[in-house]
C-alpha positions as CSV (number, residue, x, y, z in Angstrom):
1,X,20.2,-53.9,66.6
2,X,19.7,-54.8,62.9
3,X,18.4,-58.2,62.3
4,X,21.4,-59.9,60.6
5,X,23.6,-58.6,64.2
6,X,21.0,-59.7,66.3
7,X,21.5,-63.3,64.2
8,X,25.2,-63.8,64.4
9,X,25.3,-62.7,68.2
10,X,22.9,-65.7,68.8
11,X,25.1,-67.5,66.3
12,X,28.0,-67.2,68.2
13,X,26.7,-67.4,71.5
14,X,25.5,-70.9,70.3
15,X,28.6,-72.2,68.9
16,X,30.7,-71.0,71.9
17,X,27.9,-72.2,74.2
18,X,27.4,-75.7,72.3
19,X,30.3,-77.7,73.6
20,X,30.2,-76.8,77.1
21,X,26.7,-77.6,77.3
22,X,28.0,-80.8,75.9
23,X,30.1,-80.7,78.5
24,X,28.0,-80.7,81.6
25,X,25.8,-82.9,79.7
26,X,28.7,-85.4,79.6
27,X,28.8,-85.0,83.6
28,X,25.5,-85.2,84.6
29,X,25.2,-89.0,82.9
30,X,28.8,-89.7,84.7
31,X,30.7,-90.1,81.4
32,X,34.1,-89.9,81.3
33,X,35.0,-86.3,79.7
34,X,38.9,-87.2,79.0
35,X,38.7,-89.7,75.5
36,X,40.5,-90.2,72.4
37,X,37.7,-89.7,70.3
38,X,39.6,-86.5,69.1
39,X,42.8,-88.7,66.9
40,X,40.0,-91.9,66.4
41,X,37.2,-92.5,63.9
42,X,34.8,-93.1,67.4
43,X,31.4,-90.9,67.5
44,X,32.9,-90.0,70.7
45,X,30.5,-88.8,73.6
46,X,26.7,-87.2,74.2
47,X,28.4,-83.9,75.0
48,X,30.8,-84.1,71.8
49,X,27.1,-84.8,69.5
50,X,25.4,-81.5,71.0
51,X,29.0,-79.8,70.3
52,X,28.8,-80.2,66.7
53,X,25.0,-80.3,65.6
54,X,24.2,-77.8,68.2
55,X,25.8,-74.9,66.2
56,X,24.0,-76.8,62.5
57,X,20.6,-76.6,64.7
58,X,21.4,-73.0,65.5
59,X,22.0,-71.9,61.9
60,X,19.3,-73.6,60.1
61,X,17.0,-72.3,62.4
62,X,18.3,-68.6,62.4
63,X,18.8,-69.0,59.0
64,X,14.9,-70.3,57.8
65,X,13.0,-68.3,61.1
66,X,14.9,-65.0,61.2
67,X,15.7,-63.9,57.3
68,X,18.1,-61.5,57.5
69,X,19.0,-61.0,54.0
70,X,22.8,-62.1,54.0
71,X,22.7,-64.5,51.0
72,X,22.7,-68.7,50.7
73,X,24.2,-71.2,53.0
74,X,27.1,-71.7,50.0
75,X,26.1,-75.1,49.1
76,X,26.4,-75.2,45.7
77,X,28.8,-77.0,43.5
78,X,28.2,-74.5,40.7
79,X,30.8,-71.6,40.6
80,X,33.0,-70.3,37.5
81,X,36.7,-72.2,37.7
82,X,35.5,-75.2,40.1
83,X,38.9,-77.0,39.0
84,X,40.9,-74.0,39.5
85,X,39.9,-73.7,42.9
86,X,39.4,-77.1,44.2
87,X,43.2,-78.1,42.9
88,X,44.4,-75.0,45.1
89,X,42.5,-76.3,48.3
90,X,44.3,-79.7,47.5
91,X,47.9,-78.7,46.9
92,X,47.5,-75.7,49.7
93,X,47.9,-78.3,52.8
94,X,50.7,-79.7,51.1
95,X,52.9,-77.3,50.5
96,X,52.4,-75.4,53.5
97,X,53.3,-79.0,55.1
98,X,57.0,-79.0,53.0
99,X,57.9,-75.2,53.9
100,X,57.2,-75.8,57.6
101,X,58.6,-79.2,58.1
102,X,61.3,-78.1,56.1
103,X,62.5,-74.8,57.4
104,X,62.3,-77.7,61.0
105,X,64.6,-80.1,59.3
106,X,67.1,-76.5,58.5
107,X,66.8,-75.1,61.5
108,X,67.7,-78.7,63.2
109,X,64.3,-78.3,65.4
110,X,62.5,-81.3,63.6
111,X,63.2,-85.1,62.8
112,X,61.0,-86.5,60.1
113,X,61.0,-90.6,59.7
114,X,58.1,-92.0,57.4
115,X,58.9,-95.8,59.1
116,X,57.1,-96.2,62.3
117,X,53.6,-96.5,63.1
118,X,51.2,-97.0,60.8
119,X,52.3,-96.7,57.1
120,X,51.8,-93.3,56.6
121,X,49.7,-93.4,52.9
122,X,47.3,-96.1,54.7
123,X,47.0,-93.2,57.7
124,X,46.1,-90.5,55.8
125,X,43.4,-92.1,53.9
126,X,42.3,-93.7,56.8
127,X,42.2,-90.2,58.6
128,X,40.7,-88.4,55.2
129,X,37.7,-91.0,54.9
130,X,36.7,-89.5,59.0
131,X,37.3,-85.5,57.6
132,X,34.8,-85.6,54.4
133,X,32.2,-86.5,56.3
134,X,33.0,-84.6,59.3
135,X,34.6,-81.3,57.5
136,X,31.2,-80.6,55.6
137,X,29.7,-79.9,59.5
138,X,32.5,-77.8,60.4
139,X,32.2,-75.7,57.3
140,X,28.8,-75.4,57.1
141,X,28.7,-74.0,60.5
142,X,31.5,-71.4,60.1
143,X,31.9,-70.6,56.9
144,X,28.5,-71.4,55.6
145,X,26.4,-69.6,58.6
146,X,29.3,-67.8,59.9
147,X,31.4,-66.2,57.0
148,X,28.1,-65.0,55.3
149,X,26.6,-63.5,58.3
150,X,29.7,-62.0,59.3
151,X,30.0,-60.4,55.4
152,X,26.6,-58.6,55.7
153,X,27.5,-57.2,58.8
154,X,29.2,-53.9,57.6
155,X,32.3,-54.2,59.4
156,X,35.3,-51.9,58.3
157,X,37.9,-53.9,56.4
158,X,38.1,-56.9,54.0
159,X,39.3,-58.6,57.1
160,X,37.6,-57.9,60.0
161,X,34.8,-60.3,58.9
162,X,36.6,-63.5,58.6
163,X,38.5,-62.1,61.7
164,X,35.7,-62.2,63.7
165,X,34.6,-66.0,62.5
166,X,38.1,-67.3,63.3
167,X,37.4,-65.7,67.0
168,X,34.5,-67.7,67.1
169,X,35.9,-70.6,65.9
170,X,38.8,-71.0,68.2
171,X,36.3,-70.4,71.0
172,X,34.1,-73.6,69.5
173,X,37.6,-75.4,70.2
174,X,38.0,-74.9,73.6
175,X,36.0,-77.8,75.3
176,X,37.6,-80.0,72.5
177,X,41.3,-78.8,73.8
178,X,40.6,-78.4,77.6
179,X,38.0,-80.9,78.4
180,X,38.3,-83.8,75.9
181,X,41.1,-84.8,74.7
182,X,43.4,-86.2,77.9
183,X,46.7,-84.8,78.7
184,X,49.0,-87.8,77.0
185,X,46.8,-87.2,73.6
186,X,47.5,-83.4,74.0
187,X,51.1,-84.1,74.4
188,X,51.0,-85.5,70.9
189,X,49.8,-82.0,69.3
190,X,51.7,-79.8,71.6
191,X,54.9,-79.3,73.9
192,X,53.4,-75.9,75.3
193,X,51.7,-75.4,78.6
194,X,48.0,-75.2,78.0
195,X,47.5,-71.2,78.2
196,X,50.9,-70.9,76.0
197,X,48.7,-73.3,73.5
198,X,45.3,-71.6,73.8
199,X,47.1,-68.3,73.0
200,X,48.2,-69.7,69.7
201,X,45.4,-71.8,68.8
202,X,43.8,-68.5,68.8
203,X,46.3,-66.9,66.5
204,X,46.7,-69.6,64.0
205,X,42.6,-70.4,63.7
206,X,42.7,-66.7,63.5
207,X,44.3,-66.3,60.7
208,X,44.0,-69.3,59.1
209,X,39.9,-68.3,58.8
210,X,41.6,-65.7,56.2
211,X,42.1,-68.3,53.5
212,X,38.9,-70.1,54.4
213,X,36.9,-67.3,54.4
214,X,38.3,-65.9,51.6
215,X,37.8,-69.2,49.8
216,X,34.0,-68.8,50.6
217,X,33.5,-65.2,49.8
218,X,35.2,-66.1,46.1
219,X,33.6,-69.0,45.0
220,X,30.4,-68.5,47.2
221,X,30.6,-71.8,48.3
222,X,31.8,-74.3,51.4
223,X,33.5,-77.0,49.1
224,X,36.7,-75.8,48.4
225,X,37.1,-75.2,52.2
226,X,35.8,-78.9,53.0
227,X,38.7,-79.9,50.4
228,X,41.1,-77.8,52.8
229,X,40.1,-78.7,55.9
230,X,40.1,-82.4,55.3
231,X,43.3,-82.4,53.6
232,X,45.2,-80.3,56.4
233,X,43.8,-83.1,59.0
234,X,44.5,-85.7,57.2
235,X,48.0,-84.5,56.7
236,X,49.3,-83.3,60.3
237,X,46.8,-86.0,62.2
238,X,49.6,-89.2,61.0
239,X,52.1,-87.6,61.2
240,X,52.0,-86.4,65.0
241,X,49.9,-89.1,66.1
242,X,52.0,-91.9,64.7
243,X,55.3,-90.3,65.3
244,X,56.5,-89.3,62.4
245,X,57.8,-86.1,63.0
246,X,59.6,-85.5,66.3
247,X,60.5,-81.9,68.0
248,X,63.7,-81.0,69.7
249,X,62.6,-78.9,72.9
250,X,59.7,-76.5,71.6
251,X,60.0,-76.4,68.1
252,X,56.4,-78.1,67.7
253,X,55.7,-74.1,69.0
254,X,57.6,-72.9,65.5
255,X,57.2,-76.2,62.8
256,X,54.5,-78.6,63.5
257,X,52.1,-78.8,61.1
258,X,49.1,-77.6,62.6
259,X,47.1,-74.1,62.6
260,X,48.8,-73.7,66.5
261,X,52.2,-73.5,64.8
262,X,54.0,-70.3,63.9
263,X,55.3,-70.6,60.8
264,X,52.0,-72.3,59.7
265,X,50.3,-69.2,61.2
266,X,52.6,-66.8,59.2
267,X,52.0,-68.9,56.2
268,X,48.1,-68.7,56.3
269,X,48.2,-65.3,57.6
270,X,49.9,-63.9,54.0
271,X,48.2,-66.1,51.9
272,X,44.7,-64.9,53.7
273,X,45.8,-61.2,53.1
274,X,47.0,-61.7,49.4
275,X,43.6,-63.5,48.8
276,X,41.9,-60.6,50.5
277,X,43.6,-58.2,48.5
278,X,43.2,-59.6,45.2
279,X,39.5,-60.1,45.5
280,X,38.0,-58.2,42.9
281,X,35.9,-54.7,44.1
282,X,32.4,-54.7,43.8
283,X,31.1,-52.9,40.1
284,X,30.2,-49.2,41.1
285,X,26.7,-48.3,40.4
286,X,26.0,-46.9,36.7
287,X,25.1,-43.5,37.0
288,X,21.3,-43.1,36.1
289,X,20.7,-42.0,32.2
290,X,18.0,-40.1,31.0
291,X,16.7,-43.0,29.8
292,X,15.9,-44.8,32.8
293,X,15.5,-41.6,34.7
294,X,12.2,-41.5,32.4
295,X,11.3,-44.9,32.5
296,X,11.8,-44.8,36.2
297,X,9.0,-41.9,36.9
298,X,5.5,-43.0,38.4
């Protein structure tokens, strides 16, 4: 096994493994697993900590300790058309927001009130202030580590990379979804039985890594997907969590705006692919000249 495979299968096994260690940590000291530390600005638990900086530990220490050759953690701020890039992470969220909302409202699935609660503006900067310094985490860990280990690996496809990071990223969820977070808070983000949920979790994380990753790959850095992440939280968090937008039977399964949604699956899942495909191909190597043929001789 080549050094950059033996790196992201301890990656992943460490960012799957993180949270339930978490969890059993969260047992052993008798505290109480089911919280609302998932919709709140709270630090949450013990457990939840060692779910998030356990997978930052694992990368920086694969990353410094086991060189494998696959490029920087994507931390810079310097890439060509910043502006470009960071206004399409901004208005992304947005507008996939309108269509799926919207096609609700048409299809008489979805009820949208903006009284009620707390005044939605105040919510969403409330909620954005907790995702930029939260969202940097989650980035670095999968698309900074992840993404660029995954690239190096030689998979077939433009795809099957960021693929394979949104696998392990809906796995990092699970403790989150089926742990803690109780069942009245999960009622808030979905109608579904849990297994019905988990399936498309999977599927909308899945494909939603596309853009992400694709963001990453482009600009070869994390920012643009901190921008995105923060502002799809701080978009769908007010408006299920204060009530905002209410679902007529399952709809939530076909118009809420989350990743677990279809139509918000379907959304990022062409936009991913047109990204993918319109990511310029790699120069070919310059066929040797006589020149440095000569100058290339011992």
């Amino acid at each position: 096994m080549t050094r950059v495979r033996l790196n992201f299968v301890l990656f992943a096994a460490a960012v799957v493994g993180a949270g339930w260690l978490g969890v059993a940590a969260d047992r052993a000291s008798g505290t109480p697993l089911t919280n609302e530390a998932a919709f709140s600005d709270s630090g949450g638990t013990t457990g939840m900590l060692l779910f998030i900086l356990g997978p930052v530990v694992t990368a920086l220490v694969l990353y410094f300790a086991s060189r494998d050759g696959a490029g920087g953690l994507g931390l810079t701020l310097r890439f060509p058309h910043r502006a470009r890039w960071f206004g399409a992470a901004t208005a992304l969220y947005p507008v996939v927001t309108v269509v799926t909302v919207g096609a609700g409202l048409a299809a008489g699935g979805v009820t949208l009130s903006l009284t009620g609660g707390d005044p939605l503006l105040a919510a969403f900067l409330t909620v954005l202030a907790v995702q930029v310094v939260k969202n940097p985490i989650e980035e670095f860990i999968f698309r900074g580590y992840g993404t660029r280990t995954a690239m190096a690996l030689g998979l077939p496809g433009r795809v099957t990379p960021h693929l394979l990071v949104g696998v392990v990223w809906a796995a990092w969820h699970l403790p989150l979804y089926l742990v803690w977070t109780s069942d009245a808070d999960m009622r808030l983000v979905t109608s579904l039985s849990m297994p019905l949920f988990v399936a498309l979790m999977f599927a909308g994380l899945t494909a939603a890594s596309l853009v992400y990753g694709e963001l990453r790959v482009r600009t070869g850095s994390i920012w643009p997907g901190v921008v995105l992440h923060s502002m799809t939280n701080a978009i769908a968090t007010p408006l299920l969590v204060d009530g905002h937008l209410k679902f007529t039977g399952h709809a939530d399964a076909w118009f809420s705006p989350v990743a677990s949604s279809i139509v918000v699956t379907v959304l990022f899942a062409a936009l991913g692919l047109l990204f993918v495909a319109r990511r310029p191909a790699p120069p070919a190597p310059s066929e040797p000249t006589p020149a440095t043929l000569a100058t290339a001789r011992p």
